[in-house]
C-alpha positions as semicolon CSV with decimal commas, in nm:
position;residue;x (nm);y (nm);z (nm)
1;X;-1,021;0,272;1,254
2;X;-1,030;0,302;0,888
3;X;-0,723;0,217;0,646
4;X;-0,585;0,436;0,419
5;X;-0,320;0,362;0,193
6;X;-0,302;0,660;-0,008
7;X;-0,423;1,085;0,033
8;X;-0,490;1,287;-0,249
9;X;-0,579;1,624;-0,278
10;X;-0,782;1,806;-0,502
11;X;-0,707;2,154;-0,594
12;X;-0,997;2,266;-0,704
13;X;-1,238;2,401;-0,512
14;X;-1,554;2,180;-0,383
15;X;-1,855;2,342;-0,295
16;X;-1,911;2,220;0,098
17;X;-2,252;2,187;0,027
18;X;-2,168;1,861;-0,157
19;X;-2,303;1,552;0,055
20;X;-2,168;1,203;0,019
21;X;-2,289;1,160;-0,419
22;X;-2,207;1,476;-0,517
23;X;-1,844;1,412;-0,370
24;X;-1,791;1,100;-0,491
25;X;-1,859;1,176;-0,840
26;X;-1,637;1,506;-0,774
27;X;-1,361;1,210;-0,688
28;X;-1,401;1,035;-1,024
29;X;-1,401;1,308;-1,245
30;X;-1,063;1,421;-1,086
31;X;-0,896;1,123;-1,005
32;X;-1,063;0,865;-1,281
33;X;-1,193;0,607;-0,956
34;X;-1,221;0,552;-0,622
35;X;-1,016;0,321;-0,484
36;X;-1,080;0,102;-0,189
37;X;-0,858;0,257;0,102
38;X;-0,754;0,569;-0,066
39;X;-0,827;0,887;0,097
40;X;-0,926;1,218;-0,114
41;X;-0,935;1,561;-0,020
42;X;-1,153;1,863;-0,103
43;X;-1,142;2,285;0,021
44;X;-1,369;2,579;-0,033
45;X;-1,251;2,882;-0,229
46;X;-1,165;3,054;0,065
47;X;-0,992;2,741;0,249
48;X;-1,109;2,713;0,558
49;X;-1,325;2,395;0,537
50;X;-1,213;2,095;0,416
51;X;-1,397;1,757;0,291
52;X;-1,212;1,432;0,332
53;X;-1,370;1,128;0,134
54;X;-1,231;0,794;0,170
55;X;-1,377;0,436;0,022
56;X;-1,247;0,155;0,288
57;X;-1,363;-0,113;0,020
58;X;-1,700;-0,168;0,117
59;X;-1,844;0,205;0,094
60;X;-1,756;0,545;0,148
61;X;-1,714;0,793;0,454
62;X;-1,732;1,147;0,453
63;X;-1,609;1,395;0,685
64;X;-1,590;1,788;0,710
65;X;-1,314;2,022;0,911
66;X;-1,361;2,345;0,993
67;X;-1,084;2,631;1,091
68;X;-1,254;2,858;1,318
69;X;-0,920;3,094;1,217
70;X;-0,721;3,104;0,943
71;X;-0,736;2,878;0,630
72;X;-0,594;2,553;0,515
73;X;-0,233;2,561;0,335
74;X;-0,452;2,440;0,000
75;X;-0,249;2,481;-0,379
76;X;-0,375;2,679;-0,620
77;X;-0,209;2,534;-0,955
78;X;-0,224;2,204;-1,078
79;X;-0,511;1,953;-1,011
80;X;-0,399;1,661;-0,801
81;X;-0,139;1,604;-0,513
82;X;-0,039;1,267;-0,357
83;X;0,018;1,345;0,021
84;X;0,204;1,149;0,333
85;X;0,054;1,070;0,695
86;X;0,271;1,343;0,828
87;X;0,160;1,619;0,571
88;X;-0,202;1,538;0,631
89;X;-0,141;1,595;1,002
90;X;0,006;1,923;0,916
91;X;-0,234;2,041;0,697
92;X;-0,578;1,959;0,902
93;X;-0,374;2,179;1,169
94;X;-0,385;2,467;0,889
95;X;0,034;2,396;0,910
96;X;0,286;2,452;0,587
97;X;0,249;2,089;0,496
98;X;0,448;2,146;0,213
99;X;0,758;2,206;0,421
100;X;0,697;1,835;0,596
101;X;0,885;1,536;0,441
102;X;1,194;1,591;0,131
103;X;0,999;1,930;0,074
104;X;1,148;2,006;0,388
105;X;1,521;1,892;0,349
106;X;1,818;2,120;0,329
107;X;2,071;2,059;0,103
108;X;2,287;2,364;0,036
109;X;2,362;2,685;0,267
Protein backbone atom coordinates (compact mmCIF):
# COMPACT_ATOMS: atom_id res chain seq x y z
CA UNK A 1 0.00 0.00 0.00
CA UNK A 2 2.48 2.54 0.96
CA UNK A 3 6.44 2.09 0.59
CA UNK A 4 8.70 2.38 3.17
CA UNK A 5 12.23 2.11 2.88
CA UNK A 6 13.38 2.99 6.17
CA UNK A 7 11.66 3.05 10.28
CA UNK A 8 12.92 5.20 12.77
CA UNK A 9 12.04 5.62 16.13
CA UNK A 10 11.96 8.39 18.33
CA UNK A 11 12.67 8.04 21.92
CA UNK A 12 11.27 10.74 23.21
CA UNK A 13 8.06 10.98 24.17
CA UNK A 14 5.25 12.65 21.74
CA UNK A 15 2.31 14.01 23.16
CA UNK A 16 -0.69 11.87 21.23
CA UNK A 17 -2.51 14.85 21.02
CA UNK A 18 -0.18 15.92 18.16
CA UNK A 19 -2.20 15.83 14.73
CA UNK A 20 -0.53 15.54 11.37
CA UNK A 21 1.78 19.45 11.75
CA UNK A 22 2.62 19.14 15.04
CA UNK A 23 4.19 15.60 14.16
CA UNK A 24 5.83 16.44 11.32
CA UNK A 25 7.72 19.22 12.71
CA UNK A 26 8.35 16.76 15.84
CA UNK A 27 10.07 14.56 12.78
CA UNK A 28 12.39 17.37 11.68
CA UNK A 29 13.59 18.53 14.77
CA UNK A 30 14.66 14.88 15.61
CA UNK A 31 15.65 13.49 12.53
CA UNK A 32 16.79 16.91 10.50
CA UNK A 33 13.95 15.94 7.36
CA UNK A 34 11.47 13.93 6.20
CA UNK A 35 12.23 11.80 3.69
CA UNK A 36 10.00 10.51 0.99
CA UNK A 37 9.28 6.73 1.98
CA UNK A 38 10.77 6.74 5.37
CA UNK A 39 8.67 5.76 8.19
CA UNK A 40 9.03 7.50 11.82
CA UNK A 41 7.84 6.49 15.02
CA UNK A 42 6.50 8.24 18.13
CA UNK A 43 5.12 6.80 22.06
CA UNK A 44 3.52 8.43 25.02
CA UNK A 45 5.32 8.54 28.37
CA UNK A 46 3.61 5.69 29.52
CA UNK A 47 3.94 3.59 26.12
CA UNK A 48 0.98 2.35 25.27
CA UNK A 49 0.06 4.44 22.17
CA UNK A 50 2.10 4.85 19.45
CA UNK A 51 2.16 7.44 16.35
CA UNK A 52 3.60 6.23 13.09
CA UNK A 53 4.31 9.10 10.46
CA UNK A 54 5.48 8.28 7.12
CA UNK A 55 5.99 10.78 3.87
CA UNK A 56 5.40 8.38 0.62
CA UNK A 57 6.85 11.38 -1.52
CA UNK A 58 3.90 13.22 -2.26
CA UNK A 59 2.56 13.94 1.44
CA UNK A 60 2.33 12.51 4.69
CA UNK A 61 0.12 9.81 6.56
CA UNK A 62 -0.48 9.50 10.04
CA UNK A 63 -1.60 6.72 12.05
CA UNK A 64 -2.18 5.92 15.88
CA UNK A 65 -2.00 2.27 17.81
CA UNK A 66 -3.34 1.64 20.84
CA UNK A 67 -2.50 -1.37 23.48
CA UNK A 68 -5.59 -1.99 25.29
CA UNK A 69 -2.88 -3.99 27.81
CA UNK A 70 0.43 -3.57 28.42
CA UNK A 71 2.84 -1.03 26.78
CA UNK A 72 5.07 -0.86 23.80
CA UNK A 73 8.85 -2.24 24.23
CA UNK A 74 9.85 1.79 23.65
CA UNK A 75 13.89 2.86 24.76
CA UNK A 76 14.44 5.17 27.15
CA UNK A 77 18.15 6.46 26.34
CA UNK A 78 19.37 7.82 23.32
CA UNK A 79 17.24 9.73 20.73
CA UNK A 80 16.93 7.86 17.47
CA UNK A 81 16.79 4.09 16.39
CA UNK A 82 16.84 2.72 12.79
CA UNK A 83 14.47 -0.37 12.87
CA UNK A 84 13.82 -3.60 10.38
CA UNK A 85 10.33 -4.89 8.92
CA UNK A 86 10.54 -7.70 11.38
CA UNK A 87 11.20 -5.49 14.55
CA UNK A 88 8.37 -3.20 13.63
CA UNK A 89 6.10 -6.25 13.51
CA UNK A 90 7.28 -7.13 16.90
CA UNK A 91 7.00 -4.05 18.45
CA UNK A 92 3.27 -2.88 17.25
CA UNK A 93 2.51 -6.45 18.93
CA UNK A 94 4.01 -4.81 22.28
CA UNK A 95 6.87 -7.87 21.56
CA UNK A 96 10.83 -7.55 22.71
CA UNK A 97 11.71 -6.20 19.32
CA UNK A 98 15.01 -5.77 20.41
CA UNK A 99 15.61 -9.50 20.63
CA UNK A 100 14.46 -9.80 16.66
CA UNK A 101 17.27 -9.71 14.01
CA UNK A 102 21.53 -9.87 15.14
CA UNK A 103 20.12 -8.51 18.57
CA UNK A 104 18.83 -11.83 18.74
CA UNK A 105 21.86 -14.09 17.71
CA UNK A 106 23.75 -16.38 20.01
CA UNK A 107 27.19 -16.58 19.83
CA UNK A 108 28.75 -18.05 22.97
CA UNK A 109 27.21 -20.57 25.70
Amino acid sequence: MIRVDAIWLACEPLDMRAGTETALGRVVKVFGEARPHHAYLFANRRANRMKALVHDGIGVWLAARRLNAGRFVWPQEGSTLALTRPQLDALVLGLPWQRIGEAGVITSL
